[in-house]
N, CA, C and O atoms as a GROMACS GRO file, in nm:
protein
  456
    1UNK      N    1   0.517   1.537  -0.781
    1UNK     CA    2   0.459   1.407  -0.812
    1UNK      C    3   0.313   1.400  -0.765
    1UNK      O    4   0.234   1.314  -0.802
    2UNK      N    5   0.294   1.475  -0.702
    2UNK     CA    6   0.153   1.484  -0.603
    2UNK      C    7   0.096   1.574  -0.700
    2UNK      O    8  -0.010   1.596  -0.642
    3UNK      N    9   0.090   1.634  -0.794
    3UNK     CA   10  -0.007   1.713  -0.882
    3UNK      C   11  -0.006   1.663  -0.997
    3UNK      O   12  -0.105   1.685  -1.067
    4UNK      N   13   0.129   1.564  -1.064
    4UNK     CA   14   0.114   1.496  -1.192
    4UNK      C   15  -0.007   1.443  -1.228
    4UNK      O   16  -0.028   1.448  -1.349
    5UNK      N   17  -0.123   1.376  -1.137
    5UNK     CA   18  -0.236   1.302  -1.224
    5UNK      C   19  -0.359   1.378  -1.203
    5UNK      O   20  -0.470   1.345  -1.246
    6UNK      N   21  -0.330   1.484  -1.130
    6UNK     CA   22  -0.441   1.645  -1.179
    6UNK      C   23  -0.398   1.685  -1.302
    6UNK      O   24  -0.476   1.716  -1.393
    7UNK      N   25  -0.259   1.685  -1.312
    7UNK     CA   26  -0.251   1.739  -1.430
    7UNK      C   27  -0.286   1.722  -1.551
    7UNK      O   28  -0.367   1.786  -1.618
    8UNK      N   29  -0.198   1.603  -1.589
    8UNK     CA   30  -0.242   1.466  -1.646
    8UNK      C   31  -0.379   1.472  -1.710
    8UNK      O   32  -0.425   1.492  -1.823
    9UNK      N   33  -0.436   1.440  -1.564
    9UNK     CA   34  -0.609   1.458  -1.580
    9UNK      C   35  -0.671   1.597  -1.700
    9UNK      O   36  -0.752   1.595  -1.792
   10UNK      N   37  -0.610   1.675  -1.658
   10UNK     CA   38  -0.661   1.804  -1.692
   10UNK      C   39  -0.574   1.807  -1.851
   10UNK      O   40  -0.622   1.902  -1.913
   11UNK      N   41  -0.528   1.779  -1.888
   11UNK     CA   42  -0.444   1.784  -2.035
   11UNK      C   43  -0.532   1.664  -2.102
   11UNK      O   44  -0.616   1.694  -2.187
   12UNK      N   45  -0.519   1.570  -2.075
   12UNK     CA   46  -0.589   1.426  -2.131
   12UNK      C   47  -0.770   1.448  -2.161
   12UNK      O   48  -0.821   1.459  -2.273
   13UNK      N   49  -0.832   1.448  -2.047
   13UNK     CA   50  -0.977   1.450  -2.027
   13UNK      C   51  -1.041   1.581  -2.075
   13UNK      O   52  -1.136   1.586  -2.153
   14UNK      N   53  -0.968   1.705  -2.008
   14UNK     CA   54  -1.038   1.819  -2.021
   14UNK      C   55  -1.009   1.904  -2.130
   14UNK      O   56  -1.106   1.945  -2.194
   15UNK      N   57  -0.878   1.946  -2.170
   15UNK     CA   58  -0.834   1.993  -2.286
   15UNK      C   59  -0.875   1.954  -2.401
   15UNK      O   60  -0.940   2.018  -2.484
   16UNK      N   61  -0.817   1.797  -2.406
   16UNK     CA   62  -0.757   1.728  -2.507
   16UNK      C   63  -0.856   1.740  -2.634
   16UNK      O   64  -0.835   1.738  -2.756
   17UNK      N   65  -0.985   1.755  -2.547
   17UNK     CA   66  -1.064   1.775  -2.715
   17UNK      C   67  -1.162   1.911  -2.699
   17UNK      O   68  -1.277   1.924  -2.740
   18UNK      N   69  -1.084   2.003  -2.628
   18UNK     CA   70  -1.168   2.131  -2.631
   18UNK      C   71  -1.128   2.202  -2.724
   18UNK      O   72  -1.005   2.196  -2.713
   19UNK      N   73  -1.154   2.275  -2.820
   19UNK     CA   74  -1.135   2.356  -2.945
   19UNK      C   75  -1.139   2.482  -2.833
   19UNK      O   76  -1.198   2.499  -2.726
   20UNK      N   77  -1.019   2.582  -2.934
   20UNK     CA   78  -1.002   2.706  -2.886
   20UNK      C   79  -0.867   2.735  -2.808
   20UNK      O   80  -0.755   2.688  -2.824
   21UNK      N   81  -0.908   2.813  -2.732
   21UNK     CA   82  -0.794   2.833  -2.589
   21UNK      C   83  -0.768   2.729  -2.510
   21UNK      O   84  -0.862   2.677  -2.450
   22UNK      N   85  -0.666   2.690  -2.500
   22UNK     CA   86  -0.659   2.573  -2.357
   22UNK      C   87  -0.550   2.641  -2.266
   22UNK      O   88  -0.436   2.683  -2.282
   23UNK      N   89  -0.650   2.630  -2.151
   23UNK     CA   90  -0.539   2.700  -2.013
   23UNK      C   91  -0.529   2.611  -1.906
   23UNK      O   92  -0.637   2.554  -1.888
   24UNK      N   93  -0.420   2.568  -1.811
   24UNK     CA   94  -0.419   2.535  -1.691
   24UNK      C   95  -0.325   2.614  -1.612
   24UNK      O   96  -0.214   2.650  -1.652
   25UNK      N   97  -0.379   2.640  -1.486
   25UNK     CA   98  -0.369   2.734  -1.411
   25UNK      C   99  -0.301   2.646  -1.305
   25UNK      O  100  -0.363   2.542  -1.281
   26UNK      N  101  -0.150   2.670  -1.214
   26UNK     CA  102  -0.172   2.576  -1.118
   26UNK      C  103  -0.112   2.710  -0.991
   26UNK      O  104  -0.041   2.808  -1.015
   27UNK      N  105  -0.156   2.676  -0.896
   27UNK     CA  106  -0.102   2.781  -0.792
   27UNK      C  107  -0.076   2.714  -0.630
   27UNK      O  108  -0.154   2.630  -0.587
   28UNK      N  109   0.012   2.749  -0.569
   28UNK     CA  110   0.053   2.697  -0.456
   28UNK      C  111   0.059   2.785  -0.361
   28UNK      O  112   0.140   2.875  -0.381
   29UNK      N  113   0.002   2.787  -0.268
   29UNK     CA  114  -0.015   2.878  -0.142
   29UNK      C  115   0.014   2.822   0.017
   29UNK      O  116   0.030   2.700   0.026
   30UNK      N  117   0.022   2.911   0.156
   30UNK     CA  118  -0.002   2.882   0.262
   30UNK      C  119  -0.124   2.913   0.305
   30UNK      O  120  -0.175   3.025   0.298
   31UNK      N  121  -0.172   2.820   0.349
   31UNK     CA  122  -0.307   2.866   0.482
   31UNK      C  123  -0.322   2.826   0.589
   31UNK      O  124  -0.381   2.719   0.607
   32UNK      N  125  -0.261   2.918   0.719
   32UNK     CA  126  -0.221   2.843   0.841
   32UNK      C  127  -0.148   2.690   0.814
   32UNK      O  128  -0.051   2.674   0.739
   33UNK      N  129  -0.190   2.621   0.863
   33UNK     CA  130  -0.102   2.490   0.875
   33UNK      C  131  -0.111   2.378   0.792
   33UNK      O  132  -0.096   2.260   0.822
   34UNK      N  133  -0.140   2.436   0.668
   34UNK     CA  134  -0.158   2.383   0.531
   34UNK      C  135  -0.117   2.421   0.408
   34UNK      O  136  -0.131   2.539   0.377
   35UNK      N  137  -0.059   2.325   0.313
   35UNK     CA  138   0.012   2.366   0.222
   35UNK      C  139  -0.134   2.363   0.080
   35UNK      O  140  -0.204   2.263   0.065
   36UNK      N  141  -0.148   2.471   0.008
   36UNK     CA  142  -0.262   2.437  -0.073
   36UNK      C  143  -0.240   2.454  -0.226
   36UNK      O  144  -0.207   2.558  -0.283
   37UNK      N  145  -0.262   2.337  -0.281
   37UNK     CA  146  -0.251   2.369  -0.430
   37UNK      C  147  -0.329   2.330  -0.520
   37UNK      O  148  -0.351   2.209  -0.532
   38UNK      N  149  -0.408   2.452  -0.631
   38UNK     CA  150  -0.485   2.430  -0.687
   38UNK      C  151  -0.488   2.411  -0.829
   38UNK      O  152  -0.393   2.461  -0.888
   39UNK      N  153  -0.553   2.367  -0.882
   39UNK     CA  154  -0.536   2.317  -1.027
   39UNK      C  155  -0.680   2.364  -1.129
   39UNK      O  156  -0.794   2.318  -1.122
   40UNK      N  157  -0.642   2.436  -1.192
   40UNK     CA  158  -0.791   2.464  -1.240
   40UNK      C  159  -0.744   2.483  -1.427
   40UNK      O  160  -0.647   2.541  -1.477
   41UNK      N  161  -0.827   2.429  -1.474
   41UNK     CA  162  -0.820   2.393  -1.647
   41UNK      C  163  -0.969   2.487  -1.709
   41UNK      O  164  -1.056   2.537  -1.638
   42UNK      N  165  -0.965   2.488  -1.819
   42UNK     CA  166  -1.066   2.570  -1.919
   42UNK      C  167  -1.133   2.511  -2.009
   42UNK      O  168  -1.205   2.557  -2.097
   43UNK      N  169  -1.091   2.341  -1.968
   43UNK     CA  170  -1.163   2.230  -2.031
   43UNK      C  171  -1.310   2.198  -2.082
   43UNK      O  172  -1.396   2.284  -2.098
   44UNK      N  173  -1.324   2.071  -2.104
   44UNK     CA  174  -1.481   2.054  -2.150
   44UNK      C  175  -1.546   1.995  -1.975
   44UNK      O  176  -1.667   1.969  -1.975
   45UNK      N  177  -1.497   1.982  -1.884
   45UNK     CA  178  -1.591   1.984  -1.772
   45UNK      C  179  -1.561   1.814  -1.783
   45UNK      O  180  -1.543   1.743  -1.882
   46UNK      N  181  -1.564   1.773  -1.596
   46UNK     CA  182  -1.592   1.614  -1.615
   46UNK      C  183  -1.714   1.560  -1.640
   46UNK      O  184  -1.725   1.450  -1.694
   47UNK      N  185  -1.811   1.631  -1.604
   47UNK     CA  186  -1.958   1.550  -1.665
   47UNK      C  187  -1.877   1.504  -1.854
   47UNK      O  188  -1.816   1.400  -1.875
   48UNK      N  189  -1.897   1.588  -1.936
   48UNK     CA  190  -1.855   1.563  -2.063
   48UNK      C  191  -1.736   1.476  -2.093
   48UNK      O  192  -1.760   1.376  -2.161
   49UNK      N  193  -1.627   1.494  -2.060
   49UNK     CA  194  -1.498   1.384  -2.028
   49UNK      C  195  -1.563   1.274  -1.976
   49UNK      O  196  -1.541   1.180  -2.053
   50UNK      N  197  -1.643   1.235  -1.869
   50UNK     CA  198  -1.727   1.106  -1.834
   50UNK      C  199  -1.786   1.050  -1.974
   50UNK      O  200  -1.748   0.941  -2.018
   51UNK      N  201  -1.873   1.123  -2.036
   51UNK     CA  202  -1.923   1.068  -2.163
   51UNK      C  203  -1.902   1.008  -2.232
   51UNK      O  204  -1.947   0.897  -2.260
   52UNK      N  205  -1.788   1.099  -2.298
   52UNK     CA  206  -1.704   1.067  -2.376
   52UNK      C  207  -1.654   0.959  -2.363
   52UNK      O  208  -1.672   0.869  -2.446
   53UNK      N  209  -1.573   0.944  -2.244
   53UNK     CA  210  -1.502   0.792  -2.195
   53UNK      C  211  -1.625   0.691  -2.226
   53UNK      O  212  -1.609   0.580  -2.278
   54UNK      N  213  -1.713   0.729  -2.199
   54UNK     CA  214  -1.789   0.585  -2.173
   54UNK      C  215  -1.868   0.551  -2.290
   54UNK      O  216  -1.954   0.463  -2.298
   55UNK      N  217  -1.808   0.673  -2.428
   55UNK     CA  218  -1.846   0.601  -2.572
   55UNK      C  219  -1.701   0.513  -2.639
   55UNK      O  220  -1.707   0.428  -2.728
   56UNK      N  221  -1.580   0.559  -2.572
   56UNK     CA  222  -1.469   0.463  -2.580
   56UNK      C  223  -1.471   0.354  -2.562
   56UNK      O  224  -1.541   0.306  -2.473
   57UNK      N  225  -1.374   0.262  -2.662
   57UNK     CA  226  -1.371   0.143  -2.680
   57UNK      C  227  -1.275   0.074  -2.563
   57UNK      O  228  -1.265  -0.046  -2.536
   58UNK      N  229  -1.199   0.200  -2.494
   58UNK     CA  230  -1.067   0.162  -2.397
   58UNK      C  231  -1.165   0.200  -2.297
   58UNK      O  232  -1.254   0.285  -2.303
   59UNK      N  233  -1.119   0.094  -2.174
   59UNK     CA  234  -1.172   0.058  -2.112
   59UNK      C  235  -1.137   0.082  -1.911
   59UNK      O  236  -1.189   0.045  -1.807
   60UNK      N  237  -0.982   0.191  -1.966
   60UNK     CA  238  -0.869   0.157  -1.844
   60UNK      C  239  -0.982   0.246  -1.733
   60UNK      O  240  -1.078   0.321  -1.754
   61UNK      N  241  -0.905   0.183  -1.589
   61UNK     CA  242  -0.968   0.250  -1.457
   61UNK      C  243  -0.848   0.309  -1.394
   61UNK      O  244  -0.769   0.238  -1.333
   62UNK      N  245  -0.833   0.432  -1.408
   62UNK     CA  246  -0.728   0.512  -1.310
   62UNK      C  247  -0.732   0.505  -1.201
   62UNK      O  248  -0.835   0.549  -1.149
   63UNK      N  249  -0.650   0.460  -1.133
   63UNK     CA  250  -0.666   0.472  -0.989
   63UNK      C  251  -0.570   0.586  -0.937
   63UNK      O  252  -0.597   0.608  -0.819
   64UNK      N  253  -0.513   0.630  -0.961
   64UNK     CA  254  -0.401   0.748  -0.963
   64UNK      C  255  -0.465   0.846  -0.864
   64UNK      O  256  -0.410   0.867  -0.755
   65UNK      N  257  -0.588   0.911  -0.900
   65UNK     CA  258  -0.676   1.004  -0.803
   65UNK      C  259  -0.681   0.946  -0.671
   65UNK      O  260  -0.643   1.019  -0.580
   66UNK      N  261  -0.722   0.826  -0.639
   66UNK     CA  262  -0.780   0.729  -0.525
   66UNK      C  263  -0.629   0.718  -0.460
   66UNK      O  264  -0.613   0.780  -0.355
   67UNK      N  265  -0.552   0.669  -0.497
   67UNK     CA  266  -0.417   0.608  -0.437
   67UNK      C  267  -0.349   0.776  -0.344
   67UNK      O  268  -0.309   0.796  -0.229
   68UNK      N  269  -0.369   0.883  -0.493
   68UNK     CA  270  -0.322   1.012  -0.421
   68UNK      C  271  -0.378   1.013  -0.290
   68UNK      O  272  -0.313   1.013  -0.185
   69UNK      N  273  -0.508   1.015  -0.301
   69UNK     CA  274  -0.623   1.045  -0.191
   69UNK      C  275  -0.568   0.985  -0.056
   69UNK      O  276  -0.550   1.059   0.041
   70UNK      N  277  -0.541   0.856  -0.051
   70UNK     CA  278  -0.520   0.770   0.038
   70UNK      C  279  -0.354   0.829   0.070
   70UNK      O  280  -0.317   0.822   0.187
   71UNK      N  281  -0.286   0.869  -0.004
   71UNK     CA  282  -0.155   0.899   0.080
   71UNK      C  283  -0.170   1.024   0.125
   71UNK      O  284  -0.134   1.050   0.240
   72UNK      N  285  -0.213   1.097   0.063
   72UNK     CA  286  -0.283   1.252   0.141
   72UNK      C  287  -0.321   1.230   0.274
   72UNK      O  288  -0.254   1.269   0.370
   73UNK      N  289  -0.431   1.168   0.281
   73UNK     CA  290  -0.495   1.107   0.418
   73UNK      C  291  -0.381   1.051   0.485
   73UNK      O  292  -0.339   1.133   0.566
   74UNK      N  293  -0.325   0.962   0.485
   74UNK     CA  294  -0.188   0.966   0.535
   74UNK      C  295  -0.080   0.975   0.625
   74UNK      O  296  -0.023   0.928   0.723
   75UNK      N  297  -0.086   1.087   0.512
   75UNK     CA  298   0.025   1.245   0.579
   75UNK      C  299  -0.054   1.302   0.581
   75UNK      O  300  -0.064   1.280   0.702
   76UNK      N  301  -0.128   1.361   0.564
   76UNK     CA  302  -0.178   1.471   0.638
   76UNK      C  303  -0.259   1.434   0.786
   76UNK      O  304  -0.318   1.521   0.850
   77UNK      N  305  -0.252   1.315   0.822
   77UNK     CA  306  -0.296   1.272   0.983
   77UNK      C  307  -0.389   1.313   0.990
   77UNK      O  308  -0.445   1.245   1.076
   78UNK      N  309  -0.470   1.402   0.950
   78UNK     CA  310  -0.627   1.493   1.007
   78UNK      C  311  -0.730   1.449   0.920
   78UNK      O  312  -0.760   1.532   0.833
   79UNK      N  313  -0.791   1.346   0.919
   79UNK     CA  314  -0.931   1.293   0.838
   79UNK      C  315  -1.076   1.358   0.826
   79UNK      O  316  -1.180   1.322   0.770
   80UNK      N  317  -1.021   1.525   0.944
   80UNK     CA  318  -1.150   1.569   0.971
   80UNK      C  319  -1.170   1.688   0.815
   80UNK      O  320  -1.269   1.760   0.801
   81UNK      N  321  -1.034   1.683   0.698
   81UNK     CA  322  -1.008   1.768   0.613
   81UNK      C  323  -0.987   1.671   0.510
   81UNK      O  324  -0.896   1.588   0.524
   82UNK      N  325  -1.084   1.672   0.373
   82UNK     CA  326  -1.054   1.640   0.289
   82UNK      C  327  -0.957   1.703   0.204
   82UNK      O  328  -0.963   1.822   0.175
   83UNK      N  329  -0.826   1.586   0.146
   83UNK     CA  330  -0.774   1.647   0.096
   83UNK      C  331  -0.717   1.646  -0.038
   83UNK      O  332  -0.600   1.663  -0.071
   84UNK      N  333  -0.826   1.622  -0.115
   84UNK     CA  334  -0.880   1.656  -0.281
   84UNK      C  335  -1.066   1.707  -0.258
   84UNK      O  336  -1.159   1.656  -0.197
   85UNK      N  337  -1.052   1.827  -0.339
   85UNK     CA  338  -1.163   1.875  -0.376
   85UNK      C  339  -1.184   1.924  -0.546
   85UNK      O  340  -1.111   1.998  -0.612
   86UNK      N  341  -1.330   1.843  -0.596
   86UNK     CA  342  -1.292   1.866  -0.720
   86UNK      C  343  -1.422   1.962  -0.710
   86UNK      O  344  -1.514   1.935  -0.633
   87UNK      N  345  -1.423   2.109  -0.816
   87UNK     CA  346  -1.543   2.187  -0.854
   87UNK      C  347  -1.529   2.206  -0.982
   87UNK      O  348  -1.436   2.259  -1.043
   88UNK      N  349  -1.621   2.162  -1.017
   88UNK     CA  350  -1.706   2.172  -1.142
   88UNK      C  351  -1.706   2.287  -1.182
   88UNK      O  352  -1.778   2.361  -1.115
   89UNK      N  353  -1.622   2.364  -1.316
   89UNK     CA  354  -1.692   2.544  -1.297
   89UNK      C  355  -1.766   2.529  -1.463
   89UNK      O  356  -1.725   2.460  -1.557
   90UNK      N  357  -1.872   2.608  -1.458
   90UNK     CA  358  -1.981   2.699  -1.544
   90UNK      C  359  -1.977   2.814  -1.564
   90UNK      O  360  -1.943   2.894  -1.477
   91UNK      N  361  -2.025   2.862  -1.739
   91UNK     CA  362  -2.018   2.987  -1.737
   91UNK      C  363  -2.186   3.061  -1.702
   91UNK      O  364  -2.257   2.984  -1.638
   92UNK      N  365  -2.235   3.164  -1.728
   92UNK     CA  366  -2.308   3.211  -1.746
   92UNK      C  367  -2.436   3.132  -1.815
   92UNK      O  368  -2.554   3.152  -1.786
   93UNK      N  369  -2.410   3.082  -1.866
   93UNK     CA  370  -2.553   2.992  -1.966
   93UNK      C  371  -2.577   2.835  -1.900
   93UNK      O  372  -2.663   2.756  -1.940
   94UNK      N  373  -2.479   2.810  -1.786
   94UNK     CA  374  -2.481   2.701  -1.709
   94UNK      C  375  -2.401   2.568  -1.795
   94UNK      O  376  -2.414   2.447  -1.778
   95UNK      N  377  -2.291   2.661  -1.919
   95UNK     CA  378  -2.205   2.540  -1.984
   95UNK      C  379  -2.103   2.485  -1.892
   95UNK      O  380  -2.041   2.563  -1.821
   96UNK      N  381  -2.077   2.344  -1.887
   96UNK     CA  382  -1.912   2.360  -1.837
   96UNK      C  383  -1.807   2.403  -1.914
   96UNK      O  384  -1.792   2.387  -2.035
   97UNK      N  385  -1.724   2.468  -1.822
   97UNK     CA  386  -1.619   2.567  -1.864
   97UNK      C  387  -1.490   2.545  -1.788
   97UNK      O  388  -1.394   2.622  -1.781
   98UNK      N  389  -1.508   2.402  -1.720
   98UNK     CA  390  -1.382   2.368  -1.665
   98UNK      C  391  -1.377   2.313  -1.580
   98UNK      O  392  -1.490   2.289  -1.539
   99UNK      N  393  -1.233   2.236  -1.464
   99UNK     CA  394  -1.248   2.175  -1.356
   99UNK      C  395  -1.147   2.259  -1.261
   99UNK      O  396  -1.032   2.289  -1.294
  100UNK      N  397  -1.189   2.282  -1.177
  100UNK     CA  398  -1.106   2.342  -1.050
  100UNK      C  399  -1.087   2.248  -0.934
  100UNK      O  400  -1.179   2.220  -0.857
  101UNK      N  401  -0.942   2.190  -0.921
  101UNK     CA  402  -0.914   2.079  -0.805
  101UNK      C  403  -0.834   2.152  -0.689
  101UNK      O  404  -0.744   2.221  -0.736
  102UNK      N  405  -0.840   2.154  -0.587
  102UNK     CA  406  -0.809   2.172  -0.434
  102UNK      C  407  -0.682   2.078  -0.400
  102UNK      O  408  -0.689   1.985  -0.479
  103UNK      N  409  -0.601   2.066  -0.340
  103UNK     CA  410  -0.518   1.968  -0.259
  103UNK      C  411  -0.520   2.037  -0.160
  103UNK      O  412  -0.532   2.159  -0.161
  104UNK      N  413  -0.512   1.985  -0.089
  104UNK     CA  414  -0.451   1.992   0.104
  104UNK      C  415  -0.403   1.916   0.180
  104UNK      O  416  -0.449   1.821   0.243
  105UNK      N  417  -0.228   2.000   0.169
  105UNK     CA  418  -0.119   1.915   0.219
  105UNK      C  419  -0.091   1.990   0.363
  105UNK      O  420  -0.064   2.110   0.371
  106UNK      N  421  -0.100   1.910   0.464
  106UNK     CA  422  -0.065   1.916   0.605
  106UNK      C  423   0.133   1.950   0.649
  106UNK      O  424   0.219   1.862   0.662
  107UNK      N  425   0.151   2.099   0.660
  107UNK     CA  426   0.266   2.105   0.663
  107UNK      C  427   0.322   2.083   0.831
  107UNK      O  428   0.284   2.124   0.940
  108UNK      N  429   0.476   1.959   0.761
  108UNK     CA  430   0.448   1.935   0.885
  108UNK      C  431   0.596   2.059   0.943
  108UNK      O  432   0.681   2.119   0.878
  109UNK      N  433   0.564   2.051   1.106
  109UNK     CA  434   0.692   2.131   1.152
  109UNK      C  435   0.842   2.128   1.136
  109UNK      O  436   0.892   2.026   1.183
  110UNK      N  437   0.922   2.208   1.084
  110UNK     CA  438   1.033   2.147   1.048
  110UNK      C  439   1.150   2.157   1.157
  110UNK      O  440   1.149   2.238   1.250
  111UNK      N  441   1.246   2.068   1.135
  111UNK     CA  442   1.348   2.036   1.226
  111UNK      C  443   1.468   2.179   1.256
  111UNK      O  444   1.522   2.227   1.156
  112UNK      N  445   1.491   2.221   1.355
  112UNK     CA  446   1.535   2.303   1.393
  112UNK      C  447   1.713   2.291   1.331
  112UNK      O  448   1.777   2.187   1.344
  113UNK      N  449   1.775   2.424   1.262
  113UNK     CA  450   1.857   2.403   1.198
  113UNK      C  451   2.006   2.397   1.308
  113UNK      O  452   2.009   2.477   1.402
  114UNK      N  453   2.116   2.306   1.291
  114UNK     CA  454   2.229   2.294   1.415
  114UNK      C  455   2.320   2.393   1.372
  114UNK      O  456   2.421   2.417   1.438
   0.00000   0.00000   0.00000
């Protein structure tokens, strides 16, 4: 439920009107005392998805990103670690060529089995 409106995001905004290949990549890892999962698409880039939206006649404000954000922060107790990171990726000619998102989930210790 915690990656649905990356996803979301990334099918809707970034795909949805890219001609060609469409890929999303999602991967889940450990790093020390963090659970990390990344989301990266082959989209038209959010600068361009921004645009776009803002030649639309619909008008909606997602809050879905923000609300995640705030329960991340949360649970994950440590404010000194953001935990959404969005990067912008480019190819070679400085086009966008996609969005690469970060999560960082604070794993917590688990209960010893009886």
């Amino acid at each position: 439920m915690i990656l649905q409106p990356f996803v979301e995001n990334a099918l809707w905004h970034g795909l949805n009107r890219k001609e060609g290949e469409k890929e999303i990549i999602i991967s889940v890892s450990i790093k020390e005392d963090w659970l990390i999962c990344n989301i990266t698409d082959n989209g038209i880039g959010r600068e361009k998805a921004m645009e776009l939206k803002s030649l639309s006649l619909l008008s909606h404000q997602s809050k879905a990103i923000e609300i995640t954000r705030k329960r991340l922060i949360d649970f994950n107790e440590d404010n000194s670690v953001s935990p959404i990171e969005f990067i912008d990726l480019y190819d070679s000619e400085n086009n966008a060529c996609g969005t690469h998102v970060t999560l960082r989930i604070k794993r917590k210790p688990s209960e010893p089995s009886v």
